[in-house]
C-alpha positions as MATLAB code, in Angstrom:
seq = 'XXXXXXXXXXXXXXXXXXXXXXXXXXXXXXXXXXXXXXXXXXXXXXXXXXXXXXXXXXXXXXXXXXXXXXXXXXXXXXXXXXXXXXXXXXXXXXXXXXXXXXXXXXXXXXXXXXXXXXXXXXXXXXXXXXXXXXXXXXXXXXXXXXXXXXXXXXXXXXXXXXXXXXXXXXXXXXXXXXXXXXXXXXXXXXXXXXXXXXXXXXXXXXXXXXXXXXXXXXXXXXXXXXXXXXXXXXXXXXXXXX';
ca = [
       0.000    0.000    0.000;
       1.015    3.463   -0.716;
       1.879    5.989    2.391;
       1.094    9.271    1.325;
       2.252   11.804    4.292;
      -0.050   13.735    5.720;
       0.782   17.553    6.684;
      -1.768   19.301    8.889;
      -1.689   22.932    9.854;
      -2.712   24.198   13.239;
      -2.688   27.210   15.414;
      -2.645   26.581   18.995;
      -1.976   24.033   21.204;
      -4.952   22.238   21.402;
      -4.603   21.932   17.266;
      -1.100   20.307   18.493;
      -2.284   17.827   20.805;
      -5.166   16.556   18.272;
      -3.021   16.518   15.368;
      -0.724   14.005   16.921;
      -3.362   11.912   18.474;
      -4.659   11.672   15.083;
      -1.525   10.395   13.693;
      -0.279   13.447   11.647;
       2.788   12.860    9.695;
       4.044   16.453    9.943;
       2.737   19.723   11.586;
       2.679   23.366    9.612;
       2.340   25.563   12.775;
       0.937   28.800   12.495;
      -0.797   31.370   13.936;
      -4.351   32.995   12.528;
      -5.078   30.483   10.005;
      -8.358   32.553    9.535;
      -5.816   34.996    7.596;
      -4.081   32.006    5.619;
      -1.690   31.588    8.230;
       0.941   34.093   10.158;
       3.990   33.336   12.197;
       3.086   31.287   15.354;
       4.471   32.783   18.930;
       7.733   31.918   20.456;
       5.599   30.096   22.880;
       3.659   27.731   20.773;
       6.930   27.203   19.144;
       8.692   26.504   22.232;
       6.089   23.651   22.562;
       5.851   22.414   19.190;
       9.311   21.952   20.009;
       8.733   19.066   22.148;
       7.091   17.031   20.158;
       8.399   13.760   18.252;
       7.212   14.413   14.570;
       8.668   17.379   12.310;
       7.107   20.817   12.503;
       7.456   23.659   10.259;
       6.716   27.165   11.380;
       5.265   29.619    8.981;
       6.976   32.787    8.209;
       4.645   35.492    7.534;
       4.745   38.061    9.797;
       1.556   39.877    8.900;
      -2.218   39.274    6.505;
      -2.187   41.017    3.268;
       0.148   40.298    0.381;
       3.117   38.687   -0.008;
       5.039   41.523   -1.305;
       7.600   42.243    1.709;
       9.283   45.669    2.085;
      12.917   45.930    4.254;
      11.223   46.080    7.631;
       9.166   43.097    6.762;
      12.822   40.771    5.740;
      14.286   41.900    9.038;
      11.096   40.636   10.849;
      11.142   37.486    8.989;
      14.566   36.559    9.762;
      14.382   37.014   13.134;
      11.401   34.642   12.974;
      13.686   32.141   11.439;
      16.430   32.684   14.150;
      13.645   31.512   16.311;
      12.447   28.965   14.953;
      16.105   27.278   14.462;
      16.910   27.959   18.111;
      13.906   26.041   19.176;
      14.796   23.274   17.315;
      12.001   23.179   14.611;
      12.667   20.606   11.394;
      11.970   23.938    9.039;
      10.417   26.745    7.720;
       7.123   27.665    5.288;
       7.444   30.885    3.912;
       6.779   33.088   -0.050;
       7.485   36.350   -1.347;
       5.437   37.930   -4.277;
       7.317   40.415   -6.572;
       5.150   43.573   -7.553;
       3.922   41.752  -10.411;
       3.052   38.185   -8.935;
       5.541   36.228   -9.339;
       8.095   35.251   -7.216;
      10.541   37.576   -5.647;
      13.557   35.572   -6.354;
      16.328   37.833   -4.710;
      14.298   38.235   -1.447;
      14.005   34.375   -1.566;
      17.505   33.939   -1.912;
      18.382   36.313    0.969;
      15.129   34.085    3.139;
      16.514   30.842    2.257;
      20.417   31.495    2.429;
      19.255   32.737    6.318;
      17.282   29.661    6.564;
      20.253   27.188    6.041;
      20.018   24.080    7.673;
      16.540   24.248    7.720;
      13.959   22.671    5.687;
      11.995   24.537    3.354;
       8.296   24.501    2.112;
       7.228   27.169   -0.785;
       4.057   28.133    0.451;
       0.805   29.544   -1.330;
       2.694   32.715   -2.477;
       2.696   29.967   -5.544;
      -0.432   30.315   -6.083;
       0.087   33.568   -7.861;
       2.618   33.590  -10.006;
       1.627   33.862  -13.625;
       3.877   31.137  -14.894;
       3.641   27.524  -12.853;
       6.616   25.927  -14.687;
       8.845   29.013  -14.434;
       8.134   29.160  -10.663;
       8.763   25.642  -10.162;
      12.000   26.060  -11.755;
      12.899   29.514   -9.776;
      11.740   26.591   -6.469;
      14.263   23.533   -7.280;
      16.823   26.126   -7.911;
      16.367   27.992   -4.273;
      16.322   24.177   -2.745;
      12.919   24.042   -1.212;
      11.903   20.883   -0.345;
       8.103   21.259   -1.765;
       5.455   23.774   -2.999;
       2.477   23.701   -1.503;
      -0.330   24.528   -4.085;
      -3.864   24.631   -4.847;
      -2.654   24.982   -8.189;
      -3.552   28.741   -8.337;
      -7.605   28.353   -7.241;
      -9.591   28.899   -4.527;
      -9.573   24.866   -3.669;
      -7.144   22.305   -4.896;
      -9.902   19.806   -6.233;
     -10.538   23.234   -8.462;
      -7.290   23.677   -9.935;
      -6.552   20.082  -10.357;
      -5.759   20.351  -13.699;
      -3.058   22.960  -13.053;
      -1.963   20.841  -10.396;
      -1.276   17.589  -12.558;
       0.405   20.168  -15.091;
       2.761   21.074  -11.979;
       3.492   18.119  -11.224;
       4.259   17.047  -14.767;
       6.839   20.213  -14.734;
       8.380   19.202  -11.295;
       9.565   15.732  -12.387;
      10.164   14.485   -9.468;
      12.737   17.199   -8.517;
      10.600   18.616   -6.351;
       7.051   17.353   -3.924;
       4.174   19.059   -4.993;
       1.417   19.374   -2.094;
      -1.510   20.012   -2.417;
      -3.653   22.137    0.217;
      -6.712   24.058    0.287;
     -10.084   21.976    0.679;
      -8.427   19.173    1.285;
     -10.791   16.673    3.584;
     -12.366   13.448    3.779;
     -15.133   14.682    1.078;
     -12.668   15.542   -1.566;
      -9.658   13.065   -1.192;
      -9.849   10.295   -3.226;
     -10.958   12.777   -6.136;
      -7.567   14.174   -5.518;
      -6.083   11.127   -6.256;
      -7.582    9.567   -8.667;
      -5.975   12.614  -10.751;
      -2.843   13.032   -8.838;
       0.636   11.250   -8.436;
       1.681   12.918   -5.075;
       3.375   12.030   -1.808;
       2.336   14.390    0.314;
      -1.364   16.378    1.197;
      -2.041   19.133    3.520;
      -5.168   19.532    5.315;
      -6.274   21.571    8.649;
      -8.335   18.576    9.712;
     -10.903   20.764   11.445;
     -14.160   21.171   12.292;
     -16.142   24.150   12.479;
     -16.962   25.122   16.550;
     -19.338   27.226   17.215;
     -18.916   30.068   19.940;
     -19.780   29.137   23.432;
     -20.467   32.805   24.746;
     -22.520   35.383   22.519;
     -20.898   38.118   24.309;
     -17.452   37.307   22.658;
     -19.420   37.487   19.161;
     -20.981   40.506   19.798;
     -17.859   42.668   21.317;
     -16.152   41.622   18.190;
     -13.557   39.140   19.981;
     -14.005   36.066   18.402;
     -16.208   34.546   14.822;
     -19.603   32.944   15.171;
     -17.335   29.918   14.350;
     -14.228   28.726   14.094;
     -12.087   26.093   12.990;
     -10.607   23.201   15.346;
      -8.182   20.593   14.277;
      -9.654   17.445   14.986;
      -8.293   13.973   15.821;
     -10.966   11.612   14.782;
     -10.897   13.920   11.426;
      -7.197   13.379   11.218;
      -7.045   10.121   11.974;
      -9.473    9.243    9.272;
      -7.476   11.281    6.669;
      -4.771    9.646    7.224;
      -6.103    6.114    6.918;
      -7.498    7.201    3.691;
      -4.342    7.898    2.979;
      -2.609    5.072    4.081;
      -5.350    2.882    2.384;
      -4.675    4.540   -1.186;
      -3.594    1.691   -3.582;
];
């Protein structure tokens, strides 16, 4: 049977706890995941830390765009000195140019201050105007994978860009895809797709427990929680895939 890894991303500690009860393969920690993801706290780091399967921090150290100005590098590398004195297995992190695709130089300067670490090209990807060219501009910069929705809103969406990504990777580099990726929409993912590797937040949506919070403007309606029995089932699928 074929093991295809199973990456989830998760924001807190609680997201932690149920993603290795559940079996995950690998952890993508961040913080506001609401916001695609931002660079979790030294504390939640610190604690990741501890545990016995790889994590990966994000590096984005604020929502918006990926287009990073001088004040924004010096933040990010900071970040990384963090999250290589913790003891992390590596970092997730993209920069747009002005024009959408990839800020090469900048990426250079990220990843040369990341050695040692490992390195995930995150959904910055997603933009770029030219999927081959950026997988290229990727293998050269030695990440380790892209993760991609291949440029839509949901990966089942842009699977067709996402086999054609694949195709242009050649096995030089994992392609892994995120972005809707649950129990419902799995093994259409796979029927289409030769990949090693899927990334999923595993949640469920939680409703909040005190209308006050709602109403003051603290917290959502809802939220997302990772869940255990969600990622344990994901990654039996997974591990059942022929």
């Amino acid at each position: 049977m074929t093991n295809i890894l199973l990456e989830v991303c998760v924001e807190d500690a609680a997201g932690l706890t149920a993603a290795v009860e559940g079996g995950a393969d690998r952890i993508e920690l961040c913080s506001a995941l609401s916001v695609g993801g931002l660079t979790p706290s030294p504390g939640l780091i610190s604690m990741a830390a501890k545990l016995d399967i790889p994590v990966y921090a994000m590096i984005r150290p604020r929502p918006g765009d990926f287009v990073f100005h001088a004040d924004d590098i010096s933040v990010m590398c900071a970040e990384i000195d963090t999250v290589r004195a913790a003891g992390l297995a590596g970092v997730v992190l993209g920069v747009s140019g002005r024009h959408g695709g990839l800020d090469v130089a900048t990426l250079r300067l990220l990843v040369e201050h990341a050695a040692g670490l490992g390195l995930t090209l995150h959904r910055a990807f997603d933009l770029v105007p030219d999927f081959a060219e950026a997988v290229e501009i990727a293998v050269d910069l030695g990440f380790e994978r892209i993760l991609t929705s291949g440029g839509a809103k949901r990966a089942l969406e842009g699977v067709d860009a996402l086999a054609s990504i694949i195709t242009a990777a050649d096995g030089r580099i994992s392609i892994m895809p995120g972005s809707g990726v649950t129990l419902d929409t799995i093994d259409a993912l796979l029927a289409r797709l030769a990949v090693g590797e899927v990334h999923s937040s595993c949640s469920i949506d939680q409703p909040a427990h005190d209308p006050r919070l709602v109403s003051l403007g603290f917290v959502a309606p809802s939220a997302k929680r990772t869940d255990a029995h969600v990622v344990r089932k994901l990654k039996a699928r997974l591990t059942a895939t022929p």
